[in-house]
Biopython code that builds the backbone (N, CA, C, O; Angstrom):
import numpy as np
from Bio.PDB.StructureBuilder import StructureBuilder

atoms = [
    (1, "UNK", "N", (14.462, -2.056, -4.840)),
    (1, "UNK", "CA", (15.797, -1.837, -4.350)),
    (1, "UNK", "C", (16.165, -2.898, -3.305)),
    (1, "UNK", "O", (17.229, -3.491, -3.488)),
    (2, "UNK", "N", (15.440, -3.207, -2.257)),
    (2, "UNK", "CA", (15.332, -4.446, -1.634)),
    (2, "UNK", "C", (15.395, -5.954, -2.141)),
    (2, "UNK", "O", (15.605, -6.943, -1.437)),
    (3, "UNK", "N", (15.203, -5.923, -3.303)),
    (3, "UNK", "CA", (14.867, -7.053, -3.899)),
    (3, "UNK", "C", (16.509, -6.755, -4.403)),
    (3, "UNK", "O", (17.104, -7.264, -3.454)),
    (4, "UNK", "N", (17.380, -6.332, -5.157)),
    (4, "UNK", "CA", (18.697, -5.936, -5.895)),
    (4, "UNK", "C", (19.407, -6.291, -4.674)),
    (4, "UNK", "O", (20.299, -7.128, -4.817)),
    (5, "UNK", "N", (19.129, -5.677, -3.100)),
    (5, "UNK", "CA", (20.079, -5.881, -2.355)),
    (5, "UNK", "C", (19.920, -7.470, -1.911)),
    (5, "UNK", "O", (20.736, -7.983, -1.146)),
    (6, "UNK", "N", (18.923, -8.123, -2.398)),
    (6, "UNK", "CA", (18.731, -9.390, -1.661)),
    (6, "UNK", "C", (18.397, -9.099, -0.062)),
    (6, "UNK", "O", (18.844, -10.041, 0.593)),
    (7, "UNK", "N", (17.937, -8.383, 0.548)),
    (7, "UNK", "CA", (17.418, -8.842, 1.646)),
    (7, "UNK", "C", (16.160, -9.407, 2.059)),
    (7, "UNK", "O", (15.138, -9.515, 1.382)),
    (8, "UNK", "N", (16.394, -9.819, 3.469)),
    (8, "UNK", "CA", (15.450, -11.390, 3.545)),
    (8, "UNK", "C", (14.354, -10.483, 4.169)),
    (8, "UNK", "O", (14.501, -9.263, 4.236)),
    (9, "UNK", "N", (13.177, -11.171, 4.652)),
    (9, "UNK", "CA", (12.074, -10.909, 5.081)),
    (9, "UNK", "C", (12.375, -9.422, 6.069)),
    (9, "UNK", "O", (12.161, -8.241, 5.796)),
    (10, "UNK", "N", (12.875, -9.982, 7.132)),
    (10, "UNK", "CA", (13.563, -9.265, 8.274)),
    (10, "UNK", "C", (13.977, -8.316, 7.544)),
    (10, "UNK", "O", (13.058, -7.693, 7.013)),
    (11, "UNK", "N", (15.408, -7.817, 7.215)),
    (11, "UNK", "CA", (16.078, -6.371, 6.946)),
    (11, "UNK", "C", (14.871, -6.004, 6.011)),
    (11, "UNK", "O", (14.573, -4.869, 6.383)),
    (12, "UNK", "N", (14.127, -6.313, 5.125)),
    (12, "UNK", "CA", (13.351, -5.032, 4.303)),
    (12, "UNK", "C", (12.364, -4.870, 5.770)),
    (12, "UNK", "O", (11.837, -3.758, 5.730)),
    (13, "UNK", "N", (12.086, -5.393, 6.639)),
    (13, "UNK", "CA", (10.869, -5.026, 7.583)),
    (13, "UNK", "C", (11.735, -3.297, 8.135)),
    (13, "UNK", "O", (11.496, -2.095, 8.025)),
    (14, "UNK", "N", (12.854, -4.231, 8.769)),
    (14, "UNK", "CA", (13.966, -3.117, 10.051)),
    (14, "UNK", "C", (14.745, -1.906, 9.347)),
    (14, "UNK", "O", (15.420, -1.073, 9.952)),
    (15, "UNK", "N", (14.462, -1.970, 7.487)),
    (15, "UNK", "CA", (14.875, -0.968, 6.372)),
    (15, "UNK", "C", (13.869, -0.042, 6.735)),
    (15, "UNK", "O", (13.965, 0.913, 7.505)),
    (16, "UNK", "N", (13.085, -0.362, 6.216)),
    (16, "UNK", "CA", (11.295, -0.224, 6.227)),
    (16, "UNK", "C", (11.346, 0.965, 7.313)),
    (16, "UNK", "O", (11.629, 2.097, 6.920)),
    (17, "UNK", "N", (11.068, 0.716, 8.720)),
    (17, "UNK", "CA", (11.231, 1.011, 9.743)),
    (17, "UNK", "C", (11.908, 2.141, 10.263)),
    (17, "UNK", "O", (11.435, 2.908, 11.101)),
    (18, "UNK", "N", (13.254, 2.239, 9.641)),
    (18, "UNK", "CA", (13.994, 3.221, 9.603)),
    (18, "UNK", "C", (13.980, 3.987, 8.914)),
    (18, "UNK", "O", (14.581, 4.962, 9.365)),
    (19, "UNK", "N", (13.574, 4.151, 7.900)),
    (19, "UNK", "CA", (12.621, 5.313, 7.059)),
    (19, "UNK", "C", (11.198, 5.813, 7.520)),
    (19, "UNK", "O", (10.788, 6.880, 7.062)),
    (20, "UNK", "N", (10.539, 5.197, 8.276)),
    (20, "UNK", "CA", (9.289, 6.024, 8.684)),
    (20, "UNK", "C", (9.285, 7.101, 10.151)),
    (20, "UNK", "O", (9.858, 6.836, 11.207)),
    (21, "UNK", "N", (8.422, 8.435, 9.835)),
    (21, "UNK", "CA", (8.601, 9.040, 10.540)),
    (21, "UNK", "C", (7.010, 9.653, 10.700)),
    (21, "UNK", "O", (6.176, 9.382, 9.836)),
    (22, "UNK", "N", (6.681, 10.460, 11.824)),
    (22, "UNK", "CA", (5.610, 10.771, 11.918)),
    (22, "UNK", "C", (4.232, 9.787, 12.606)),
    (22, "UNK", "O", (4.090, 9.318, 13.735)),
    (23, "UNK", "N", (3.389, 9.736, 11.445)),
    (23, "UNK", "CA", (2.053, 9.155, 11.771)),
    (23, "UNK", "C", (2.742, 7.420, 11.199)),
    (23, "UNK", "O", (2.671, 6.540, 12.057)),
    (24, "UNK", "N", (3.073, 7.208, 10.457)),
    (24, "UNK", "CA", (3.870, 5.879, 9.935)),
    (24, "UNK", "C", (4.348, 5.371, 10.903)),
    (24, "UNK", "O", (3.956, 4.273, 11.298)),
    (25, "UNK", "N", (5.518, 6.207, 11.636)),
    (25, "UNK", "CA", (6.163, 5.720, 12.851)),
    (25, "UNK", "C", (4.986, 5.412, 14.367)),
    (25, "UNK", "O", (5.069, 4.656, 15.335)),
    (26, "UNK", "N", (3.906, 6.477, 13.897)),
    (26, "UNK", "CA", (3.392, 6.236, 15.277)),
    (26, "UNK", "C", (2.480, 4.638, 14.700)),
    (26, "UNK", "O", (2.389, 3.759, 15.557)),
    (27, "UNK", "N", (1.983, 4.406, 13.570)),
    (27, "UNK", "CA", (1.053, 3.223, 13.369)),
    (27, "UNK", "C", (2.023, 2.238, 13.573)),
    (27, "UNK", "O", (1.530, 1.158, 13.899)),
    (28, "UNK", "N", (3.226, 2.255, 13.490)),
    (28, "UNK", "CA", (4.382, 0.881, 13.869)),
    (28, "UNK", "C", (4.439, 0.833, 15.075)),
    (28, "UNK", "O", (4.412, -0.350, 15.414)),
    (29, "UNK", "N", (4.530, 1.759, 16.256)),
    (29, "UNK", "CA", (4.472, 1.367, 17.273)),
    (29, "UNK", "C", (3.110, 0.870, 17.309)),
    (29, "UNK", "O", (3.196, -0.327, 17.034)),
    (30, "UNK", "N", (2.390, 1.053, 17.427)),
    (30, "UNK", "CA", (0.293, 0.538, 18.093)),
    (30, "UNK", "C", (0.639, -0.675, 17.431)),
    (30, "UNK", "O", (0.350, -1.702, 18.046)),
    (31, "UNK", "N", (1.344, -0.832, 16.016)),
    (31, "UNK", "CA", (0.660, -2.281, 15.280)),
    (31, "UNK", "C", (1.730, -3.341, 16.009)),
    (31, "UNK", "O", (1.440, -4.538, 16.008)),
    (32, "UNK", "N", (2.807, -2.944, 16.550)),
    (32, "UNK", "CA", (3.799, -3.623, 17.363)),
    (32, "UNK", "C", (3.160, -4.203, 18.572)),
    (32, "UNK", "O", (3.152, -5.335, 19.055)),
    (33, "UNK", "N", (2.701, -3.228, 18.859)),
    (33, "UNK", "CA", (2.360, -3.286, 20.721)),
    (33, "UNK", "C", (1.344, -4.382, 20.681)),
    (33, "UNK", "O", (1.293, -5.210, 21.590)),
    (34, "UNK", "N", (0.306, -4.421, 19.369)),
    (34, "UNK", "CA", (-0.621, -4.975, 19.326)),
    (34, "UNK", "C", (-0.427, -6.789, 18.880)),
    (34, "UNK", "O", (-1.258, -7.684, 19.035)),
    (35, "UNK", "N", (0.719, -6.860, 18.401)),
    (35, "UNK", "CA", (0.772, -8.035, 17.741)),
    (35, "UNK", "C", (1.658, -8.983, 18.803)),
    (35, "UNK", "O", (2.702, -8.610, 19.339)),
    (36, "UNK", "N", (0.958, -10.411, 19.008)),
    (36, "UNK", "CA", (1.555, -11.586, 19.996)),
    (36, "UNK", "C", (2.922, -11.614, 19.647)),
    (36, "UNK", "O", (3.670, -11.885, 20.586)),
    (37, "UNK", "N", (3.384, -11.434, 18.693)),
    (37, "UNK", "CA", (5.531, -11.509, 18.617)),
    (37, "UNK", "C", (5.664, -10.643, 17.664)),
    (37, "UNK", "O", (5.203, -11.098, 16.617)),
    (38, "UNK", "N", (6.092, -9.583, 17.552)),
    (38, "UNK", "CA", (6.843, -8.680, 16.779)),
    (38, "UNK", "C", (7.894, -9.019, 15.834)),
    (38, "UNK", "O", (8.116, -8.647, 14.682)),
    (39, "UNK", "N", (8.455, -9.787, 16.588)),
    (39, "UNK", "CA", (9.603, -10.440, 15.818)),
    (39, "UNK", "C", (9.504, -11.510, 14.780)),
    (39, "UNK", "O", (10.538, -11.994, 14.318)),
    (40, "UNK", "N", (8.383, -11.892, 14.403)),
    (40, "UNK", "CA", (7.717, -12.618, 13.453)),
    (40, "UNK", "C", (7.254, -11.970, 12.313)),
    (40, "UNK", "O", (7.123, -12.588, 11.256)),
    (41, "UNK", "N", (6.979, -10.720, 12.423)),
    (41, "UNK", "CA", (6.435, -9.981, 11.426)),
    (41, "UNK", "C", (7.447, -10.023, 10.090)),
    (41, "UNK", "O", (8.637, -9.726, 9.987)),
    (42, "UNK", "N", (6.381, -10.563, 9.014)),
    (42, "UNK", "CA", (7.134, -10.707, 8.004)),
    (42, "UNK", "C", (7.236, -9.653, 7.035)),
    (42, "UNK", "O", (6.568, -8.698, 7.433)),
    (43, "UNK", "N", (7.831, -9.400, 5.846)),
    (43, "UNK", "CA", (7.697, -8.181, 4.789)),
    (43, "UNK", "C", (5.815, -8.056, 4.142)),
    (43, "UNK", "O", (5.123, -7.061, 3.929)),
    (44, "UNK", "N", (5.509, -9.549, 3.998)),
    (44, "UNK", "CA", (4.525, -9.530, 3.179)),
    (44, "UNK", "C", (3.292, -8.986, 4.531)),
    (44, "UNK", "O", (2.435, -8.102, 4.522)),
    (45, "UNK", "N", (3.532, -9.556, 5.137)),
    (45, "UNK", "CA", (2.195, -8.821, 6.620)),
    (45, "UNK", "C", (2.818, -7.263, 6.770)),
    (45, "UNK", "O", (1.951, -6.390, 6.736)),
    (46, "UNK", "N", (4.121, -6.829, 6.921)),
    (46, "UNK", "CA", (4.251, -5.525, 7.173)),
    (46, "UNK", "C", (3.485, -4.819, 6.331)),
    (46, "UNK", "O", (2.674, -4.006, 6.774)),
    (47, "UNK", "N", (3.640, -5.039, 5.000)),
    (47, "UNK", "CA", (3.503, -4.405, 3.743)),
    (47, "UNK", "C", (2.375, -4.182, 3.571)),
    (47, "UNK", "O", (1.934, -3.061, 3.314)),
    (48, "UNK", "N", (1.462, -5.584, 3.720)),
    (48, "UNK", "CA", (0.111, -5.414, 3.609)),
    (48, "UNK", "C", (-0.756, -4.634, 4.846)),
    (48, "UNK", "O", (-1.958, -4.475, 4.634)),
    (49, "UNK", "N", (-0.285, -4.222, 5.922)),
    (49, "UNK", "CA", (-1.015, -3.669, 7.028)),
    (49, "UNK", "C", (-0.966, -2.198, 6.793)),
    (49, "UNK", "O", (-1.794, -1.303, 6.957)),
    (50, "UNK", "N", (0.611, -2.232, 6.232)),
    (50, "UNK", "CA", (0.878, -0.680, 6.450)),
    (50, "UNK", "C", (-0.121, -0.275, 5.231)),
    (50, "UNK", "O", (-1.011, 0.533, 5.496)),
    (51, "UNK", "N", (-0.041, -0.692, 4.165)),
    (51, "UNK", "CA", (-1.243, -0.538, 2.892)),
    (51, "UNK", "C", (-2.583, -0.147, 3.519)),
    (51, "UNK", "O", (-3.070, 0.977, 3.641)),
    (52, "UNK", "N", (-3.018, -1.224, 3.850)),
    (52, "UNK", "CA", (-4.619, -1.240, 4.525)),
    (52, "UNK", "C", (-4.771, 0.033, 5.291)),
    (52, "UNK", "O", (-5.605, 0.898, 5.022)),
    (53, "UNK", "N", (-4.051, 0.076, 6.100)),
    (53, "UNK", "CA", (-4.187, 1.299, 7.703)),
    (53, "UNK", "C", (-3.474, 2.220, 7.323)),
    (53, "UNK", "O", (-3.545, 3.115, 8.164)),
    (54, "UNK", "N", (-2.568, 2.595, 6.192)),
    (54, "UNK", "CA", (-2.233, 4.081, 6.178)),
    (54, "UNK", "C", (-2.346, 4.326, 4.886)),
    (54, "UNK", "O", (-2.798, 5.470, 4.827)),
    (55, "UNK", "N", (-2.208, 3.946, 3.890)),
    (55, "UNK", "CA", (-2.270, 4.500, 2.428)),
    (55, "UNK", "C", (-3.925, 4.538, 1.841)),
    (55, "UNK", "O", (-4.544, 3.497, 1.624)),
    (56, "UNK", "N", (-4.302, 5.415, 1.704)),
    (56, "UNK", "CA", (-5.450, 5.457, 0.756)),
    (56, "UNK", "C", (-5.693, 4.616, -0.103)),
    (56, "UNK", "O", (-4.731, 4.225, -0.763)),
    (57, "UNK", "N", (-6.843, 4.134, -0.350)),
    (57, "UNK", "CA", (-7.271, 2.779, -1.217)),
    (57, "UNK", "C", (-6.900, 3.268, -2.912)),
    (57, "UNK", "O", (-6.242, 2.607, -3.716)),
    (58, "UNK", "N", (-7.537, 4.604, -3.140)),
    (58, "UNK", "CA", (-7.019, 5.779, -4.303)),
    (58, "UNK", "C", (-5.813, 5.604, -4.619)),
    (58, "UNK", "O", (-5.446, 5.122, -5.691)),
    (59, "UNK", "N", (-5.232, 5.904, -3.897)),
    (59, "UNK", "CA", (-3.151, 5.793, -3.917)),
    (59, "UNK", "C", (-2.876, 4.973, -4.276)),
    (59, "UNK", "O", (-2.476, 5.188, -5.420)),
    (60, "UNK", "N", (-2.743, 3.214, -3.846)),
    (60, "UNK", "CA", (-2.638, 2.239, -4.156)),
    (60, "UNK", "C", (-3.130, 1.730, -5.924)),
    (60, "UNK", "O", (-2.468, 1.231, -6.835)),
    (61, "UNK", "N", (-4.569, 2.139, -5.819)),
    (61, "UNK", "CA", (-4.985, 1.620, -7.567)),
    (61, "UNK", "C", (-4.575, 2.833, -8.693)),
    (61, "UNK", "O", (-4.531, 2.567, -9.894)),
    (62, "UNK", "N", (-4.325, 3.992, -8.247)),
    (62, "UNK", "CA", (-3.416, 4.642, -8.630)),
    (62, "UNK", "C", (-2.310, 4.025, -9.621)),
    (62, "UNK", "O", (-2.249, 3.913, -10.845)),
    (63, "UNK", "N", (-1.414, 3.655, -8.494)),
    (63, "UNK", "CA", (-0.186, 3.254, -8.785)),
    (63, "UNK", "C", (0.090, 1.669, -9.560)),
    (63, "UNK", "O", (0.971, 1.299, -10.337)),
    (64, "UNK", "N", (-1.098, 0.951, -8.951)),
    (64, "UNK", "CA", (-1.290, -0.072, -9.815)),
    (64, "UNK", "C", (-1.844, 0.095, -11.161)),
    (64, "UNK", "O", (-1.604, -0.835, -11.932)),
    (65, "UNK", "N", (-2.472, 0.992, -11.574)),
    (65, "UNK", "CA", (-2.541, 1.533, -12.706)),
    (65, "UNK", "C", (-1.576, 2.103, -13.578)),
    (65, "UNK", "O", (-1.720, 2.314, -14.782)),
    (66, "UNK", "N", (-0.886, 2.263, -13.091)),
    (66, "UNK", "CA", (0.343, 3.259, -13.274)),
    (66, "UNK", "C", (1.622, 2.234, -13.380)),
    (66, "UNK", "O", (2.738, 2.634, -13.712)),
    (67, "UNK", "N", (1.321, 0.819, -13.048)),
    (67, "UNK", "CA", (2.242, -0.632, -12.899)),
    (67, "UNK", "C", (3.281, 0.087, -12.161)),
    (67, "UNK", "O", (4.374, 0.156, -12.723)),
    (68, "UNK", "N", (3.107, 0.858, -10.550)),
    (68, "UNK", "CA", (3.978, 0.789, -9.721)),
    (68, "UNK", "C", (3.668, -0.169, -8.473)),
    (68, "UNK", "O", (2.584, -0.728, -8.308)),
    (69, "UNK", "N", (4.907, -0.294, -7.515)),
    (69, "UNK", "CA", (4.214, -1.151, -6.719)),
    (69, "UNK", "C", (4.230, -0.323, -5.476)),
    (69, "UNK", "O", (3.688, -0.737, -4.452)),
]
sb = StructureBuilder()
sb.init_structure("model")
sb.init_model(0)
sb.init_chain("A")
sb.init_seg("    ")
for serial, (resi, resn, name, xyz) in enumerate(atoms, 1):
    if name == "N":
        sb.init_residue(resn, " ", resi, " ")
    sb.init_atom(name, np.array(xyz, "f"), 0.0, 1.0, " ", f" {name:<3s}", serial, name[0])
structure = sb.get_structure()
C-alpha cells in the first residue's frame, strides 16, 4: 500500500509509527533513544529491526512461505 502511495523512505517509517501501539510502540521508543540520529532511520533498517526484535522468526518464514511480505 506504501509502495501504490509512492511514499519515500521517511513517510512509510512516520506511517509505520503511527500504527503501532503497545509493546511495538514501546520497542520504537528504546530503538530511538538508542540510535546516534533518529532521523536517518530508513524504511529498510526500520523494517528489518522491527522483524529481528519483535516478530517471531516462525511468523516471518511463515509468511514467506505463504509469498507474503
Amino acid at each position: 500500500m506504501l509502495d501504490i502511495a509512492q511514499c519515500n523512505d521517511m513517510e512509510k517509517v512516520l506511517y509505520a509509527l503511527g500504527r503501532h501501539e503497545g509493546s511495538a510502540a514501546d520497542w520504537w521508543d528504546s530503538y530511538t533513544g538508542a540510535h546516534a540520529n533518529p532521523a536517518t532511520i530508513t524504511w529498510l533498517e526500520f523494517n528489518s529491526h522491527l522483524r529481528s526484535d519483535h516478530i517471531p522468526t516462525g511468523v516471518i518464514k511463515l509468511k514467506e512461505f505463504l509469498g507474503q511480505k
